[in-house]
N, C-alpha and C positions, 0 to 999 in steps of 0.2 A: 504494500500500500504506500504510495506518495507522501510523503513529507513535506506541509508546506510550510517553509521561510519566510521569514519577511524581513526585505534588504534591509529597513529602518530597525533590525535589532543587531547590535554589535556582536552577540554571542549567536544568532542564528546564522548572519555571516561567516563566522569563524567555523560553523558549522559545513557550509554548503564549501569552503576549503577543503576541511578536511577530510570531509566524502569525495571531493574530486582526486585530491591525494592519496586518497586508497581506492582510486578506482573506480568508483562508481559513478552514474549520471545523473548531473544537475541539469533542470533548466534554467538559463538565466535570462535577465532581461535586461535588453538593449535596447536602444532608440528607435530598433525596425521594427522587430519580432523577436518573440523569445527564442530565443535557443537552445538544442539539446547539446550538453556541454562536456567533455573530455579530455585526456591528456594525450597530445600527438603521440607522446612515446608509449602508449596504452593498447600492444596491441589489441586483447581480451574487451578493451571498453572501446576501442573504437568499433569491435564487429558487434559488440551493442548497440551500438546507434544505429548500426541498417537495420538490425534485428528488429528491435523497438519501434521504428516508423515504418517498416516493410519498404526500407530502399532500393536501388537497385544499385547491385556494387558498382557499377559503370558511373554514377554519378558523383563528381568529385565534392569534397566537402571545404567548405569555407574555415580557416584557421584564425584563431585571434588572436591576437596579442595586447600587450599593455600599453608598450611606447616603442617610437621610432627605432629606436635601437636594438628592439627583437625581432626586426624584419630581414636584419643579417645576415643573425643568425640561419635563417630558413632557406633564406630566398635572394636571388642576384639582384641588387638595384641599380638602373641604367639613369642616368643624369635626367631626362625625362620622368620618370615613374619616381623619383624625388622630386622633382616638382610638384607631382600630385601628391607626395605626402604631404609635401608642407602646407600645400593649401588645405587642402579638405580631413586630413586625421588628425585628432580621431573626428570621427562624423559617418553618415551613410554612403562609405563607400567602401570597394573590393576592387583592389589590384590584383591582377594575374599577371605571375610572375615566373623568370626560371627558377626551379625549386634546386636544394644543395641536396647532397645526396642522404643527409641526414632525415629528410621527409619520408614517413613511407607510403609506398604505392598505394597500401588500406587507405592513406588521407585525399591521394591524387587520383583514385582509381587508373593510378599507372601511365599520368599526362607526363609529360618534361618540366609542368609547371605546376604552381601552387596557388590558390588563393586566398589574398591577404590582407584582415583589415582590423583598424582598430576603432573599436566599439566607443558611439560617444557618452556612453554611460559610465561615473565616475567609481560607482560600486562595483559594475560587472570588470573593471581595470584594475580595483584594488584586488578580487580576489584572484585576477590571473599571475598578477604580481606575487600575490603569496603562495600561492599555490606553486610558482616557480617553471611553470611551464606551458607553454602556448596550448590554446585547446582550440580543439577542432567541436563546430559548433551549429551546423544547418538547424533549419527551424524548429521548433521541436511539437510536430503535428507526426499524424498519419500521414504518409506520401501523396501525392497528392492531393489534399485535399488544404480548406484553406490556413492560409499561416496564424500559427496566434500571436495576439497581441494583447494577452491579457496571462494570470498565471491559472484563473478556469478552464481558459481553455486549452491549459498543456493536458492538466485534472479528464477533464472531459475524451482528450483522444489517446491521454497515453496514463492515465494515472494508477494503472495496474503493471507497471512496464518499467519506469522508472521511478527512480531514489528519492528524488526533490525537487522542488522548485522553489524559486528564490524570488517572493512577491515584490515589485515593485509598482505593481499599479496597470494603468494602462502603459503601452507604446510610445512615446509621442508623433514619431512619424507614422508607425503602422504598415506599409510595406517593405520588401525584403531591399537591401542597399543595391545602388547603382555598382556593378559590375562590368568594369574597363581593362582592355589589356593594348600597350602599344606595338604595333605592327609595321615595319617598314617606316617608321617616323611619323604615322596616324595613328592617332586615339580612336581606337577602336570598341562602343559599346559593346557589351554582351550581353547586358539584361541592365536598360533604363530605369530608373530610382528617382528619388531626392537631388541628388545631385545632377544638373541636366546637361545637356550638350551645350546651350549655352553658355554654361557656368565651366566645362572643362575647355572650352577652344578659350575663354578670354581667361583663364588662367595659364594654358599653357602655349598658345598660340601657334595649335598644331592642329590638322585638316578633324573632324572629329566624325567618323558615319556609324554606322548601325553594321554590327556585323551580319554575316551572312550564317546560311544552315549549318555548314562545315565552322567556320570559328566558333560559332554559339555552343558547341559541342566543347570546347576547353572550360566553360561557366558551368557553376554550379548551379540549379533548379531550372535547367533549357533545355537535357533531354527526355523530358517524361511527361505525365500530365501534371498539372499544378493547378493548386487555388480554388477546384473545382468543386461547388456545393454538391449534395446530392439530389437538391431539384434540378428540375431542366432550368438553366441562364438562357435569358434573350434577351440580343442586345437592342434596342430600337432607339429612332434617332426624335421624333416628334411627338407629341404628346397626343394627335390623334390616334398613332398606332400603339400609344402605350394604352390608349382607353380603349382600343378595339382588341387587345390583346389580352386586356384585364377583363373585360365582358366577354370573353371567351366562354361560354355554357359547358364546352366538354373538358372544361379545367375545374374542378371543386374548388382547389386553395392558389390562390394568387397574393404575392407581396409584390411590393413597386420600390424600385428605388431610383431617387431622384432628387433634384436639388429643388426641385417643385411640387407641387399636390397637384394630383392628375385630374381631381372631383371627381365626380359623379361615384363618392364612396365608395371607390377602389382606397385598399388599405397598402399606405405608402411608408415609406423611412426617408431620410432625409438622408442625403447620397457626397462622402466624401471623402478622398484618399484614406485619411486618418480611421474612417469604419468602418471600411469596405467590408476585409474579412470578420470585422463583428454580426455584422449584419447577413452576409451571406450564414454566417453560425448561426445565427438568432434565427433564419427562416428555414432552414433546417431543422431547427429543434423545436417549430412549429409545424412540421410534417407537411410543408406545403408544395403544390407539385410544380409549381412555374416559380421561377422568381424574372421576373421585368426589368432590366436597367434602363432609363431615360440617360441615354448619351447625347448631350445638349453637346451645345458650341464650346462653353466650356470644358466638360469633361473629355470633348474629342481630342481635343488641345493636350491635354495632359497625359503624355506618353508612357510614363511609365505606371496610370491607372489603365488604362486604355490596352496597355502589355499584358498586366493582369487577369482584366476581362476578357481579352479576347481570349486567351489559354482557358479562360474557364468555361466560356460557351463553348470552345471546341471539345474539350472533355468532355461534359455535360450530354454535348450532342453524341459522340462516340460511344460513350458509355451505352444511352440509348439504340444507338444502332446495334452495338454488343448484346443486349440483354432479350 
């Protein structure tokens, strides 16, 4: 049974330490998503972590560290990719990097590279520091399914599975960190975040594009389904067709989500990075069998919501066609 912590007690802290120190798995919380939390040189507790979320070993895992100066240790930094340390760590981001050969394969699913980032939450860095050793740390959900950003909802998908979790509250960002690797002297996205493409070309003043099917393949959460509720997701762009979608008769339970009320008493949420996967949680755990997003002019704009969603209608839809 799960053990929950709460960052705000100094002794429960000291606690989700020294569970990680012997081995076992914390979730902790960071400014994205929680994460499920281990020690790189662990090999027993990292094949816990695929075990735990039903991963696929092919999928590499995101490493964390404390401060600039443990990225070294791991992984080669090229005069570029310090750039992007000093601007954006800690904060929501994921460098992919050449890894040293100290990494193991279990962490990279056997890439040449690693991914690396530091967490901009001040607790989840004291106890990587005490704990003494970089942890390897993907979200700490069921595989596909959506990321938590709450310490419920580690409770909810994994709380038979894993050691503890380490309550901080909500998220403040809410989705998983923007994920870059440089290529050829382009900054190269892997998976869109908080941190945008505008914000890495005027920091580093290098071409910056979306990588393609074969690079997205070196990122952690790019080759599988992700994010996906277990209602069916659609995504619609105008508020007619969210209300022709929501008066649907051959659908019993319909939720809407949206930065506006659709009327005609269709029951809606209020629709925004920050509670995406709450909300996709919360209509799940109201058994309903559509969920609607209204992707307005704003939310189309916003690419790495929009990254999210669209992975999760396509799940969503697959699954269906599967079953």
């Amino acid at each position: 049974m799960i053990t929950i912590l709460q960052a705000s007690n100094a002794d429960d802290v000291s606690r989700a330490v020294d569970l990680l120190q012997r081995g076992h798995l914390v979730a902790l919380p960071t400014e994205t998503v929680y994460g499920l939390a281990a020690r790189i040189d662990d090999a027993r507790a990292i094949a816990r972590i695929f075990e735990a979320k039903g991963r696929p070993a092919d999928n590499p895992l995101i490493v964390h560290v404390a401060d600039v100066s443990d990225i070294d240790n791991i992984a080669i930094v090229g005069d570029a990719d310090a750039v992007l340390i000093r601007h954006f760590m800690p904060g929501p981001i994921t460098i992919v990097l050449p890894r040293r050969e100290n990494v193991s394969d279990n962490v990279t699913a056997g890439l040449p590279t690693v991914a690396v980032r530091i967490p901009g939450n001040d607790v989840v860095r004291d106890v990587i520091r005490r704990v003494g050793k970089p942890l390897a740390a993907p979200s700490a959900n069921l595989s596909g399914r959506p990321s938590p950003t709450t310490a419920q909802h580690v409770v909810d998908d994994l709380g038979n599975v894993v050691d503890a979790v380490l309550d901080a509250g909500p998220c403040s960002v809410g989705l998983e960190s923007t994920v870059v690797q440089i290529v050829n002297n382009e900054l190269v996205i892997l998976r869109p975040g908080a941190v945008t493409a505008a914000m890495l070309a005027a920091a580093t003043g290098l071409a910056v594009r979306s990588a393609d099917d074969h690079e997205a393949s070196a990122s952690p959460g790019t080759r599988h389904r992700h994010y996906a509720p277990r209602a069916q997701l659609v995504l619609v762009h105008d508020l007619e067709e969210v209300r022709r979608q929501g008066a649907d008769g051959a659908t019993k339970a319909v939720v809407v989500l949206s930065r506006h009320s659709p009327g005609d008493n269709i029951p809606w949420r209020q629709l925004s990075a920050h509670s995406l996967y709450a909300e996709l949680r919360r209509a799940d755990a109201l058994h309903v069998e559509k969920i609607i997003v209204h992707c307005d002019e704003e939310i189309r704009s916003d690419e790495a919501m929009m990254n999210r969603l669209r992975r999760a209608a396509e799940s969503t839809k697959e699954e269906r066609q599967e079953g």
